[in-house]
C-alpha positions in Angstrom: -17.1 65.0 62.1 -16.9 62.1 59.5 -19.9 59.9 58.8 -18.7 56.6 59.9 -19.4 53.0 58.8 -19.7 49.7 60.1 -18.2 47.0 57.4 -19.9 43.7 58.2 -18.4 40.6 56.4 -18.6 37.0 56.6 -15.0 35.5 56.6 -16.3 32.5 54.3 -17.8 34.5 51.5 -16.1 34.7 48.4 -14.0 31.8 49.6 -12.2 33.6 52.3 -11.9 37.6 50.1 -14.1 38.8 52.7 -11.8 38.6 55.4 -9.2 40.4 53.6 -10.6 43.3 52.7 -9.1 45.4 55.6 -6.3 47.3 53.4 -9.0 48.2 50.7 -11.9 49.2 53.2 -8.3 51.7 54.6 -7.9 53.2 51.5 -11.7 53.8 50.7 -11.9 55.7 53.7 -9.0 57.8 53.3 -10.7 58.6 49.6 -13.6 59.3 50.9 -13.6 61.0 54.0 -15.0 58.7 56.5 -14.9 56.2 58.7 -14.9 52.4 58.3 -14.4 49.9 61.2 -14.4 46.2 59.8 -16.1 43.5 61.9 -16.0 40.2 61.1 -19.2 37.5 61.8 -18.0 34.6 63.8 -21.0 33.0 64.5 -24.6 32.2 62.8 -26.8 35.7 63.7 -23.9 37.9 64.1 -24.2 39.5 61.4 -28.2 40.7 62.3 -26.7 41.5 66.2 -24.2 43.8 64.5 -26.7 45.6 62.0 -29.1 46.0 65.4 -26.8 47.6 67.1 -25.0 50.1 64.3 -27.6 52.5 64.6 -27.1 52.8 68.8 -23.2 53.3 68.5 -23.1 55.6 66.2 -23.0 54.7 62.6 -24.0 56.5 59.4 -24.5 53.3 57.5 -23.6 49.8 57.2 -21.2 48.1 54.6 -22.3 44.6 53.7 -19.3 42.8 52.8 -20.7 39.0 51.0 -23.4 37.4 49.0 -26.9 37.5 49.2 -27.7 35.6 52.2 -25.2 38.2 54.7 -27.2 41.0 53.1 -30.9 39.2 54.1 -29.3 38.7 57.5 -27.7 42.7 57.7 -31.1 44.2 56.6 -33.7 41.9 59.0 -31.0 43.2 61.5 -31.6 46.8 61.2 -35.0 46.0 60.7 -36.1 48.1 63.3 -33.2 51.0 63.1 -32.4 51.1 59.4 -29.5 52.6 58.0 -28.2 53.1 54.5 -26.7 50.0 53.0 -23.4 49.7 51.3 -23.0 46.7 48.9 -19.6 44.7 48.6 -20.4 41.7 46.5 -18.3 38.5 47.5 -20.9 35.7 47.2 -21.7 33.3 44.9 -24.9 34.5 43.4 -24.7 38.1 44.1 -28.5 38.7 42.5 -28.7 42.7 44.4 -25.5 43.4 43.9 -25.4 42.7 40.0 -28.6 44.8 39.8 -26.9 47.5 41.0 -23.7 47.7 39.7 -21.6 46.7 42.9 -18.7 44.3 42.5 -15.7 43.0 45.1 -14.3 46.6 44.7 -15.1 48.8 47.7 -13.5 51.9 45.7 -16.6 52.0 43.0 -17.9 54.0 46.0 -15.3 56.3 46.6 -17.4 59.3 44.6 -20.6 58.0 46.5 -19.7 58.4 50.0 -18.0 61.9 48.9 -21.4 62.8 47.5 -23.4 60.3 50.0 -25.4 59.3 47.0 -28.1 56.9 47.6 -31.3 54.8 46.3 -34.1 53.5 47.1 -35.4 50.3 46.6 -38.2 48.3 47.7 -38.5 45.5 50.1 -40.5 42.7 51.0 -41.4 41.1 54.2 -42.9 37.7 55.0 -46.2 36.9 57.1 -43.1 35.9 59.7 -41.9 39.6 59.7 -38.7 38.6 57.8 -37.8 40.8 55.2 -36.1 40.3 51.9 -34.5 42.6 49.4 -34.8 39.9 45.7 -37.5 37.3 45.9 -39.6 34.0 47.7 -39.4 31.2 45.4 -41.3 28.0 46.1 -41.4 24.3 44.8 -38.1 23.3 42.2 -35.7 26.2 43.4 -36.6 25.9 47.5 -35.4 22.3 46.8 -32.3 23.4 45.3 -31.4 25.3 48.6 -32.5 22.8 50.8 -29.8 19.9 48.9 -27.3 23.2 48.7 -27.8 23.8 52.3 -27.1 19.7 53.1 -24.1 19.9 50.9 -22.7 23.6 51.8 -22.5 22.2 55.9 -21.8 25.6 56.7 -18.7 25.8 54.3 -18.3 28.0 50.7 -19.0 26.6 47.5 -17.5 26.3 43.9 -20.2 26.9 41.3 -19.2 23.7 39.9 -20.4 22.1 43.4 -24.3 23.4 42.9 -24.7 21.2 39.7 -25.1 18.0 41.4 -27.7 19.4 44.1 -29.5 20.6 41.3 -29.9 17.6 39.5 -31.2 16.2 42.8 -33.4 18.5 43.0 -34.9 18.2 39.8 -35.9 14.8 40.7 -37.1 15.7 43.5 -39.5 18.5 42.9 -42.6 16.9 41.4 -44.9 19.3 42.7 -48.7 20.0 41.4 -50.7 22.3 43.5 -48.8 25.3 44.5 -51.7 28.3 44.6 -51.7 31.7 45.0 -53.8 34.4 46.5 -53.2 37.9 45.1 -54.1 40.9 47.4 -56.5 38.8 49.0 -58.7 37.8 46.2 -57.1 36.9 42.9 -56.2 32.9 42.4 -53.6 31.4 40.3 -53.8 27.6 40.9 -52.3 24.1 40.2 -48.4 25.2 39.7 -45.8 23.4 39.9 -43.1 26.3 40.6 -43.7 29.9 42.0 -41.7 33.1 41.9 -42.6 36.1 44.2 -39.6 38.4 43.0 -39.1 42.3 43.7 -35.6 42.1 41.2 -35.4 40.8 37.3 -32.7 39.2 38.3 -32.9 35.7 39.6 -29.0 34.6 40.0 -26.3 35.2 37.0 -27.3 36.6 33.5 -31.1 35.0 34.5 -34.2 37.1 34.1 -37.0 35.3 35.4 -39.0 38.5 35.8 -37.6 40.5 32.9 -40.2 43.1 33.7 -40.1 43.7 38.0 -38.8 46.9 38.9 -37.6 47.2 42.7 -39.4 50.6 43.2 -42.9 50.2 42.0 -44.3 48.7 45.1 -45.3 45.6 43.5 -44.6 42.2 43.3 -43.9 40.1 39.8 -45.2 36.6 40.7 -44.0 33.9 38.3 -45.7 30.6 37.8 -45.3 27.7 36.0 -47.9 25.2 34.9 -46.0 22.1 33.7 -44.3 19.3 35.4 -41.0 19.9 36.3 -38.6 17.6 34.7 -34.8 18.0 33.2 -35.8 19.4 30.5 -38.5 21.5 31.8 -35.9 23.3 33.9 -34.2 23.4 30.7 -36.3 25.5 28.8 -37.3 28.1 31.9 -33.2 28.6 32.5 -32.7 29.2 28.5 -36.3 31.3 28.1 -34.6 33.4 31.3 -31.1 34.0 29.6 -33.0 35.3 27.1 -35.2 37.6 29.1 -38.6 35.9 27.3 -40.5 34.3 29.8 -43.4 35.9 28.3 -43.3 33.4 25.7 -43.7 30.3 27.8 -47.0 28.6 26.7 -47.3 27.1 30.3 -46.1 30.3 32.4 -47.6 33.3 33.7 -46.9 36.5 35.2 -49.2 38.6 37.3 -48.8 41.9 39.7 -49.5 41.9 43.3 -48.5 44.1 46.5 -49.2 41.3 48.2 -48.9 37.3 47.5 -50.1 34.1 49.8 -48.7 30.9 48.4 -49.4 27.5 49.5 -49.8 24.0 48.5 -51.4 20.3 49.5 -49.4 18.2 47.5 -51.5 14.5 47.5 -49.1 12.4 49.1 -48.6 15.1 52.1 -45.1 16.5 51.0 -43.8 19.7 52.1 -42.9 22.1 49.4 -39.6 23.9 50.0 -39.2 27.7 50.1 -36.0 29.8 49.6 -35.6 33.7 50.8 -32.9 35.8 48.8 -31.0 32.0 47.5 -31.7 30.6 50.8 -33.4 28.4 51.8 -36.2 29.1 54.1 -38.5 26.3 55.2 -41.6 25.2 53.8 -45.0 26.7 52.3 -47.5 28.1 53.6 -45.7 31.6 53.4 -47.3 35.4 53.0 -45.2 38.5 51.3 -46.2 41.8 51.1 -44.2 45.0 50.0 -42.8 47.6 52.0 -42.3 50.5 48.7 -39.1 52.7 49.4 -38.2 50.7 52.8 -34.3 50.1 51.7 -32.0 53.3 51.2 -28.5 52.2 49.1 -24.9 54.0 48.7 -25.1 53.9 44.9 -22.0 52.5 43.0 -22.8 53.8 39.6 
């Protein structure tokens, strides 16, 4: 019998590519020797119901067909029944999928589903039992999402679109007193922006944590010690093109399995939090890892 795959894709990612990737999902299957049924999501969760269920009727693995958001929502599905994971990228950002070499194409896995070559990567899970597959970010960028989520009203975006949310943000994300608690014990206090981050890459050609590897079981928490202004933001975006954080006088960079982040900003504000480029509600918020927990079709 043919191993057979469920293709989950939302019809708005990519600005509408999702939905027409029936024909190419055909011929990959024909390539390859299996099966692949398309569904799309037409409702907010549907993608999660669809990647609970896989396991129960019968699939060998599930293809997530979007950006970084429809693959958080396809892996807290199968939380509990977990599957390998195929990676079509047709969001915006596309952080996992640039890490490992997936693109729009579905056929750069012809030779993988022959050879049902896979990887393992690590995952992380909130206090909340949520789990994500890139990074927790708290303070300038959960801001960001929060204005992108206000502006997106469920709709895709241009890239061009982000840059005015962004500059909103900026002014917005005065905060002073994000901390964190480091496998219980170890402190790092008074930042203004924090980075819990499993990948390197943080969206694009940015490295914010050069160094994290996504199988060592450990998290590479970024902070930053400055106020967060335009040209603050400036200098961490042109220091992570160029892969040297390490050279920021007011950042640093410390190695945990498990990370506690809050804040009590003096005026009572909330400080934003984003999940995989999402955004995800406010501090206080737990991670710890789960080492080997995500198994991947490998495009390479």
């Amino acid at each position: 019998m043919p191993r057979k795959l469920i293709a989950i894709a939302n019809p708005i990612s990519g600005r509408g590519k999702a939905a027409r990737l029936g024909p190419r999902l055909a011929r990959l299957a024909r390539e390859s020797g299996v099966e692949i049924h398309l569904r799309l999501t037409t409702h907010a969760g549907h993608s999660q119901e669809l990647a609970r269920d896989a396991r129960g009727e019968g699939y060998d693995a599930i293809v997530a067909c979007g950006g970084d958001g429809t693959v958080n929502d396809i892996v807290n599905g199968m939380r509990d029944n977990p599957l390998p994971l195929m990676l079509v990228a047709m969001g915006t950002g596309n952080v996992l999928a640039k890490e490992i070499g997936a693109t729009a194409n579905p056929m750069r896995y012809a030779q993988a589903l022959r050879e049902w070559r896979l990887l393992t990567r690590d995952l992380g899970q909130l206090g909340s039992g949520r789990l994500f597959t890139c990074f927790v970010g708290a303070g300038f960028d959960g801001e960001c999402t929060r204005r992108i989520k206000e502006a997106r009203q469920g709709g895709s975006m241009k890239m061009w679109q982000y840059v005015p949310a962004i500059f909103r943000a900026i002014a917005g994300a005065n905060f002073t007193t994000i901390s964190a608690t480091l496998d219980g014990s170890r402190r790092v206090e008074g930042a203004s922006f924090a980075l819990a981050a499993i990948t390197p890459a943080y969206g694009g050609p940015l490295a914010l944590t050069p160094q994290a590897q996504a199988n060592d079981g450990l998290l590479d928490l970024l902070t930053i010690h400055e106020p967060i202004h335009f040209l603050s933001v400036m200098r961490l975006l042109a220091l992570g093109l160029m892969r040297q954080i390490h050279t920021h006088r007011r950042a640093k960079v410390t190695r945990a399995t498990s990370v506690a982040l809050e804040a009590r900003e003096p005026d009572g504000r909330e400080v934003p939090i984003q999940v995989d480029g999402d955004f995800a509600g406010y501090l206080p918020v737990e991670c710890r890892m789960l080492p080997g927990a995500l198994q991947m079709l490998d495009p390479r």
